[in-house]
C-alpha positions, 0 to 999 in steps of 0.5 A: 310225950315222946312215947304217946300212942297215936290213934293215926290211920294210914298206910306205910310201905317199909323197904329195907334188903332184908327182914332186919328192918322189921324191927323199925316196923316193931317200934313204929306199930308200937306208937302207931299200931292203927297204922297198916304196913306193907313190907318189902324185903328186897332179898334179891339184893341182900345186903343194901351195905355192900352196895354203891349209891347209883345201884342203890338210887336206881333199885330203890327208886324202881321198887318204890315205883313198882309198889306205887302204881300197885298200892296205896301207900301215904308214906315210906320208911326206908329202913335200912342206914345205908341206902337212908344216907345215900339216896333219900334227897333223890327219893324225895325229889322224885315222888310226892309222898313224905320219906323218913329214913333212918340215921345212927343214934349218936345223939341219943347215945352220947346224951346217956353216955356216962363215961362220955365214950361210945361206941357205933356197930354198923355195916363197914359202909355206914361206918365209912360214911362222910354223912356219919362223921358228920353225925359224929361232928355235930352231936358227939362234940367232946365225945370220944367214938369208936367205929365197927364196921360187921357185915356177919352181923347182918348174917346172924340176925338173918339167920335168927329170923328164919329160925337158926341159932346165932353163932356167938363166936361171930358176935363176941369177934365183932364187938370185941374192939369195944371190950378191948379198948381202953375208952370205957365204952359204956353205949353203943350205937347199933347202926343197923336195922338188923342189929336190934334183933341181935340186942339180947344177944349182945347184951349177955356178951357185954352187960353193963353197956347201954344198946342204944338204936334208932326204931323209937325215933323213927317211929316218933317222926312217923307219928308226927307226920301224920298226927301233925297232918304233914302226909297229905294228899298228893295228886292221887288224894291217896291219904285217908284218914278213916282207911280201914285197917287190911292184914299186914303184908311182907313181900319178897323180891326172891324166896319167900320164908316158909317157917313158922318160926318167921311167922312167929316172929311177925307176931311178936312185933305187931304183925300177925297173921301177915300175908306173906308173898312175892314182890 
């Protein structure tokens, strides 16, 4: 069964620029809540969309060696859709420990689309992506696909995370060439980690429309992997099946957030009473 909880222990470093990619950590916690996670949020580099592939190949490949020679980590998820079509074949060709990356959910989406019209709402970088018109060629084959690009939204879900309001007039002016188009749009894909925590939000704008994203599939293949025995041991022997569960933690390569309303946020996603520090 696709929504089967697995009992899996292990631990798992989750990269993304900002806290957005916390809401693959939600659904993966959700399938695989024995699992401990470690968190980085590279918020010095904020945001990974508007960055080139050889930034984002040298930053992520440093992060991902920093944390290395620190922690014991079996697997990492690189949560943000940018930085996943760019620099995983590198990331895989230089270290051991099994990648998942994270793709827009056309596929998905256009097996629930009705009306056989979708849309993508995504950073202008993903939008842009030869990776994601191959995406649309191989899975959207006699679909029609309207293409947004939005860095605000990144922006408002920031800003909802640390406890701001979301500036409606933002939201309703991104999604607004989906409300105006005439293909009936009646799924979109939101192309973007940081785009589910905006999903309640969008929902009231346009509520007859179907928000699909990709944190369920991401959590699958997460559980599979380890399930299925395909994180094993590398050259360290790192992988231990009875790791004993630590607290959570999410690291910050600049300010750390000193709210409650973030901590509360952890708490709702799986990961209370996470230790907060700098990277």
């Amino acid at each position: 069964m696709d929504d089967q909880v697995s009992a899996c222990c292990g631990n798992v470093l989750v990269l993304d620029s900002g806290v957005g990619g916390l809401s693959i950590c939600r659904s993966v916690l959700q399938l695989c809540p024995q699992l401990h996670i470690r968190y980085v949020a590279d918020d010095t580099f904020f945001p990974y969309g508007t960055k080139d592939e050889q930034f984002l190949i040298a930053r992520l490949s440093d992060l991902i060696a920093q944390c290395h020679a620190r922690f014991h980590f079996d697997l990492v998820i690189v949560a943000c859709n940018t930085a996943s079509t760019l620099v995983l074949p590198t990331l895989r060709d230089r270290f051991e420990m099994p990648f998942v990356g994270v793709v827009p959910a056309i596929k998905p989406a256009v097996q629930q689309s009705k009306s056989k019209a979708i849309g993508l709402l995504a950073t202008p970088g993903t939008v842009s992506r030869d990776y994601t018109d191959a995406l649309v060629r191989d899975f959207a084959a006699g679909c029609s696909v309207l293409k947004v690009g939005s860095n605000a939204l990144v922006e408002e879900a920031e800003k909802l995370l640390n406890g701001e309001g979301v500036d409606m007039n933002v939201l309703q002016g991104a999604i607004n060439p989906f409300m105006q188009s005439t293909e009936n749009v009646d799924t979109i894909v939101l192309g973007c980690t940081h785009f589910p925590f905006l999903k309640e939000a969008l929902k009231s704008l346009m509520p007859g429309v179907a928000w699909v994203d990709s944190g369920d599939a991401v959590a699958r293949r997460v559980r599979d992997l380890f399930d299925g025995a395909a994180v094993v041991k590398g050259k360290q022997g790192v992988y231990q099946e009875s790791a004993v569960k630590e607290r959570h933690q999410v690291l910050f390569t600049g300010a750390v957030p000193n709210s409650l309303h973030f901590q509360d946020v952890l708490e709702t996603i799986g990961m209370r009473n996470a230790e907060l520090s700098r990277l």
